[in-house]
C-alpha positions in Angstrom: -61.0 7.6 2.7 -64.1 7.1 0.8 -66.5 10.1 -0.2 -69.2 9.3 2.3 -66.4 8.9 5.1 -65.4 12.2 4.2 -68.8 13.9 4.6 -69.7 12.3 7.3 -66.6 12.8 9.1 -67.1 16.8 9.0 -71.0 16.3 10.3 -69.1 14.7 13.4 -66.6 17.8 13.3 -69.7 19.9 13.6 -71.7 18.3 16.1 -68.8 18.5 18.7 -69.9 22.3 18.7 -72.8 21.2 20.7 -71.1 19.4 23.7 -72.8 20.8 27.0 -75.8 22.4 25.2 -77.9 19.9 23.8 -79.2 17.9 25.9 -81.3 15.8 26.5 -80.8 15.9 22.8 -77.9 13.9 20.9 -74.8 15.6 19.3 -75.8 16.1 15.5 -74.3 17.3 11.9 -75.4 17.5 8.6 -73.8 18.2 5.6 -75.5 19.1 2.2 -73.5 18.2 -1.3 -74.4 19.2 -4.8 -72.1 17.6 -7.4 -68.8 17.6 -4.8 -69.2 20.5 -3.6 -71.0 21.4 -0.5 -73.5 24.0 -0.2 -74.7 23.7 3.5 -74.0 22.6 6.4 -75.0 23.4 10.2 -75.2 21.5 13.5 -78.1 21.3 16.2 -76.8 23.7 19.2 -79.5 23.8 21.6 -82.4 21.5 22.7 -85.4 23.2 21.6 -84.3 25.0 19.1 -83.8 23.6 15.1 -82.1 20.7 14.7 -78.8 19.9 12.4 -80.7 19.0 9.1 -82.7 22.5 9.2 -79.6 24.4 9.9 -78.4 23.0 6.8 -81.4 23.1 4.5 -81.5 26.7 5.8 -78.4 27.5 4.5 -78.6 26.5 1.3 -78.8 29.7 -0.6 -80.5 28.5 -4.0 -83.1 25.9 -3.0 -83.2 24.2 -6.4 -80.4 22.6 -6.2 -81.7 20.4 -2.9 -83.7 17.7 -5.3 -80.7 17.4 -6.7 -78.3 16.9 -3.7 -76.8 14.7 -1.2 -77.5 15.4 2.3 -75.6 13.5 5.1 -76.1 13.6 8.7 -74.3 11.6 11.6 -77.4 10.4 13.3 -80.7 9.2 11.6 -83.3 12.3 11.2 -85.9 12.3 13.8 -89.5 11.1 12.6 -91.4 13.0 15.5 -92.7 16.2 16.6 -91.2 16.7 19.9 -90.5 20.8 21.1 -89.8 20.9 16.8 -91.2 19.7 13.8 -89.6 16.2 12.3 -86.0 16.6 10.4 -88.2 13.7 7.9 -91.0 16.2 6.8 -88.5 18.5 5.6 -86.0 16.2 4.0 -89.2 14.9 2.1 -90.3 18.3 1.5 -87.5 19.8 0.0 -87.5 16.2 -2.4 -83.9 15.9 -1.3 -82.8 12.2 -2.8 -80.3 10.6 -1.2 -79.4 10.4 2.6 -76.5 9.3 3.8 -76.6 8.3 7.9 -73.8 7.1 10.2 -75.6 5.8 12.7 -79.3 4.6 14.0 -80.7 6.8 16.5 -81.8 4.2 19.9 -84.1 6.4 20.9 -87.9 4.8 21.3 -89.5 7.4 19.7 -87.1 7.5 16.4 -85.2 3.8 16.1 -85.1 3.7 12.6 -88.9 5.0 11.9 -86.5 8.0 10.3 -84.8 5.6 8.3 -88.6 3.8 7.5 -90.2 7.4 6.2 -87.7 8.5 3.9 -87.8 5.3 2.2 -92.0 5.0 2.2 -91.1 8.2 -0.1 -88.8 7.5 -2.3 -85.3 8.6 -0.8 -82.4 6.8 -1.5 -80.7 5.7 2.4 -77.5 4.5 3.2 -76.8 3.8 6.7 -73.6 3.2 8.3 -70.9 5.3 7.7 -68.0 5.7 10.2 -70.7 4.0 12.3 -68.4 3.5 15.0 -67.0 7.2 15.1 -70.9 8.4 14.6 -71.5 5.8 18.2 -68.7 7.5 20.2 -69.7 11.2 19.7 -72.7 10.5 21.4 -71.7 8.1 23.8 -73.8 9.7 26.5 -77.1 9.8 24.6 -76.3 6.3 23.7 -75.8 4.9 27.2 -78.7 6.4 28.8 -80.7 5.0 26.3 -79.2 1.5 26.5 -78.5 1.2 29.4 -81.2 2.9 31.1 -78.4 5.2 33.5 -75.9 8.1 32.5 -72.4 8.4 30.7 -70.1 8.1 33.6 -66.8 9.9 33.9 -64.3 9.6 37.3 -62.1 12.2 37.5 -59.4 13.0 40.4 -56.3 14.4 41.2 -53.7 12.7 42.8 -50.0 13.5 44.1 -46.7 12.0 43.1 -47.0 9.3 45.6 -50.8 8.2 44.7 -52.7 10.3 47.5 -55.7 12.2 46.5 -55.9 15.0 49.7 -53.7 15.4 52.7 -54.4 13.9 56.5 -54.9 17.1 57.9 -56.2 20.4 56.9 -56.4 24.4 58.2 -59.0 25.9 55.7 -62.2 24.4 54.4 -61.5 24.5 50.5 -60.0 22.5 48.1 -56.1 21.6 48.3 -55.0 22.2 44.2 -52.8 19.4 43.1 -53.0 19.8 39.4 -51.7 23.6 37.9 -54.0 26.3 37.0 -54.1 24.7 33.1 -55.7 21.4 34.6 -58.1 23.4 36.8 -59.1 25.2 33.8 -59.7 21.9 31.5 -61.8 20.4 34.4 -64.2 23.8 34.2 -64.1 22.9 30.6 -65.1 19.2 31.3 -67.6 20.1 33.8 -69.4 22.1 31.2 -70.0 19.5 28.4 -72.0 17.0 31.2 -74.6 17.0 32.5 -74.1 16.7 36.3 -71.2 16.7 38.7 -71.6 14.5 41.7 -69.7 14.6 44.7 -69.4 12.6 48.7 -70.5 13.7 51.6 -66.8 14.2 53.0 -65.5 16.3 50.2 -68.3 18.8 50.5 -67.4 19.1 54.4 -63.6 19.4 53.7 -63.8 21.7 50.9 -66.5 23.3 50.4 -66.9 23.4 46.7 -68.6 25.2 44.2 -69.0 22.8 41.7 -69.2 25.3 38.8 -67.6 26.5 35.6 -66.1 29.7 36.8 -63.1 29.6 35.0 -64.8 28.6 32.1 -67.7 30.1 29.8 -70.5 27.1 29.9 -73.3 26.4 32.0 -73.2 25.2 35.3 -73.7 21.6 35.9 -76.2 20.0 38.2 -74.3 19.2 41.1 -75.2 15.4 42.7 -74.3 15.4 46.4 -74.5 12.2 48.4 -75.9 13.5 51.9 -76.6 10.2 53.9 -77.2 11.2 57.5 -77.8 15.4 56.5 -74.5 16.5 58.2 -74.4 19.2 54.8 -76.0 22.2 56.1 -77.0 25.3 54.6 -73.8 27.4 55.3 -72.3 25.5 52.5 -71.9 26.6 48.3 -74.2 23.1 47.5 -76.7 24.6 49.1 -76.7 28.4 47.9 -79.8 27.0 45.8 -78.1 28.6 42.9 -77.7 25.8 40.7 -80.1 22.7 40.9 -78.7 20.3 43.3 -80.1 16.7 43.6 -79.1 15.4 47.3 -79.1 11.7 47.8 -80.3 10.4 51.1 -81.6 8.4 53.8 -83.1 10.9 55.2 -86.9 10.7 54.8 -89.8 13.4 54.5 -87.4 16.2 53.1 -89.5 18.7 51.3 -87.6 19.3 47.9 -88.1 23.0 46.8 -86.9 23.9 42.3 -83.5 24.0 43.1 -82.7 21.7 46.2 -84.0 18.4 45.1 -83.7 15.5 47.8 -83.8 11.8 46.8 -84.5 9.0 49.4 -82.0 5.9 48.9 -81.5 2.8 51.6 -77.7 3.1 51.2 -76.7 -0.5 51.8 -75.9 -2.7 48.8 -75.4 -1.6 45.0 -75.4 2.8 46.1 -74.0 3.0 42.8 -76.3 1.2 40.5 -79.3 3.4 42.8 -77.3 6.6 42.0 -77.3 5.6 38.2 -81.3 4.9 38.5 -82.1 7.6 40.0 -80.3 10.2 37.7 -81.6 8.2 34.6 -85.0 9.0 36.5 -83.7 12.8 36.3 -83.3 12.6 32.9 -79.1 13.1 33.4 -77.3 11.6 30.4 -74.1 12.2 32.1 -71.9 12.9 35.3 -68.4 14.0 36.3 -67.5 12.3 39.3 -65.0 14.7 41.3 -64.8 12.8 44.6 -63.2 11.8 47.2 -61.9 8.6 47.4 -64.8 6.6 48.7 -67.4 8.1 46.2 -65.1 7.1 43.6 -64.3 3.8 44.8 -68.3 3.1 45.2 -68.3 2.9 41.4 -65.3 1.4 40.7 -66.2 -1.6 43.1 -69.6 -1.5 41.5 -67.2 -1.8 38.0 -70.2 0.8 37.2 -68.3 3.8 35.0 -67.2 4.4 31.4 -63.8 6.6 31.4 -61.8 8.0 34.3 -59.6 11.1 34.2 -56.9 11.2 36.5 -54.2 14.0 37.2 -51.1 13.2 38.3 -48.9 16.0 39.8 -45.1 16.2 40.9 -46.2 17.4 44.5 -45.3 14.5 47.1 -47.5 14.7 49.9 -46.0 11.5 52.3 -49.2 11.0 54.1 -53.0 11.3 53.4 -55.9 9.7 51.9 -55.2 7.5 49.3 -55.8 7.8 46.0 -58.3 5.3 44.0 -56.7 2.0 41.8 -57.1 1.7 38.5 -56.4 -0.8 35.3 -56.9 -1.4 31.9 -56.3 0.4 29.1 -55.1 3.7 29.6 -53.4 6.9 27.7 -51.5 9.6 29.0 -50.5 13.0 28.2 -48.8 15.9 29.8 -49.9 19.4 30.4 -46.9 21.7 31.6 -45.9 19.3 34.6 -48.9 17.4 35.2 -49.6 14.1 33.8 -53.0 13.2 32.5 -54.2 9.4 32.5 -57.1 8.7 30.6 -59.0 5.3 31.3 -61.7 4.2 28.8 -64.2 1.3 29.7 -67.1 1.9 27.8 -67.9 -0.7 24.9 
């Protein structure tokens, strides 16, 4: 592995530490080197607050050595003052000269102006490195700014003999088909997006929470398609404690800071409507959780990027039937579940 993979590959290593509390900024690293060795490093870990590149300069204990150092970061430095001052002005400042970027940022406002102002003063830029690993780690900030709609993730759980509930049930709550460990990663998932989105039909059967109780993490916002309004207020979607975005026919709902109602003509392309409506909500990603005909909305649509899927040993016989899917896949095992993981992003 060459030296700049190297670097760069631990700026990725430390942005991860941001997943579920950046956005609507982008996972970022940096790493600061002074004659092989490094002497800072730090990640951005909340939007609003400093970004990767400070974090690092901040850490450098003896200053001088900066105009003599190396700094690399995964995504180009930002060139504009948004809710903090731009990374740029204080690369510059600190006459640090060479930087070392894996990938372009594609937002408007930066899209290699970063790139542009460190060269107008005299820094030495080399852009590219482990471009493609750089591209991944933000996949979500990357697809909502590409493609104008969120980072899209199925997820479902699904019996030995491909059914994803049963026919018939006593209790309104969820019937667990995965083991507690599964359960627990889900939490864990549900915290590093953005927004969990569920059908009309799963809210009715099971009434779901939709949070991260059994995880630490912030809740996400919970999407709930609501055609006709047959979700009323005795259920945990609308408890009002979480912001909940409610897509409708329904027309003339008032929308109050928590229960947020968007009108929709459901008929033709729901999914591609969903996606433009959440970009409009500034959502950069979603967990879909269900049921089948939610899930099978975007897969007819061919509208999602990766799909987690749970397969337990339980046979149920009879029930609804669990989605389809092909394509690439891999799968792993935790205690007796399997876990089948579907990518279809580029």
């Amino acid at each position: 592995m060459k030296i700049h993979e190297i670097y760069i590959k631990r700026c990725i290593e430390l942005a991860k530490n941001g997943l579920g509390t950046t956005y609507p900024n982008p996972l970022v690293g940096s790493v600061i080197v002074h004659e092989g060795k490094i002497i800072g490093e730090g990640w951005h870990q909340k939007s609003g607050e400093a970004h990767a590149e400070v974090h690092a300069i901040n850490s450098v204990k003896d200053k001088s050595l900066l105009s003599k150092s190396t700094i690399y970061v995964s995504l180009e430095p930002c060139s504009h003052f948004g809710k903090t001052p731009p990374c740029c002005d204080l690369i510059i400042k600190h006459k640090i000269p060479n930087v070392v970027i894996g990938t372009v940022d594609p937002n408007e406002k930066v899209a290699g102006n970063g790139i542009k102002r460190l060269l107008e003063n005299g820094a030495n830029v080399t852009v590219g490195i482990l471009e493609n690993e750089c591209n991944e780690l933000n996949k979500r900030f990357f697809t909502f700014h590409n493609k104008k709609r969120p980072y899209i993730i199925l997820k479902w759980a699904e019996s030995a003999d491909s059914f994803i509930a049963p026919m018939h049930r006593n209790k309104k709550e969820p019937v667990w088909l995965s083991n507690e460990f599964s359960r627990q990663l889900v939490h864990k998932w549900r915290s590093e997006e953005q927004a969990i989105l569920v059908g009309t039909k799963t809210v009715l059967d099971d009434n779901p929470k939709l949070d991260v109780r059994d995880w630490n993490g912030k809740n996400p916002i919970r999407i709930v398609i609501d055609r006709t309004g047959k979700i009323d207020s005795s259920y945990y979607v609308k408890d009002k404690k979480t912001k909940t975005i409610f897509i409708t026919e329904q027309e003339n709902i008032l929308s109050d800071e928590n229960c947020i109602y968007e009108n929709v003509i459901f008929e033709n392309r729901l999914a591609e409507k969903i996606g433009a409506i959440l970009y409009k909500n500034n959502i950069q990603s979603v967990i879909i959780e269900g049921g089948t005909t939610t899930l099978e909305t975007f897969i007819n649509e061919n509208l999602w990027d990766e799909a987690r899927v749970f397969r337990s040993k339980i046979q149920l016989n009879e029930g609804v039937k669990s989605p389809v899917l092909k394509g690439n896949s891999e799968a792993t095992t935790i205690q007796n579940d399997e876990l089948i993981i579907f990518k279809h992003h580029d």
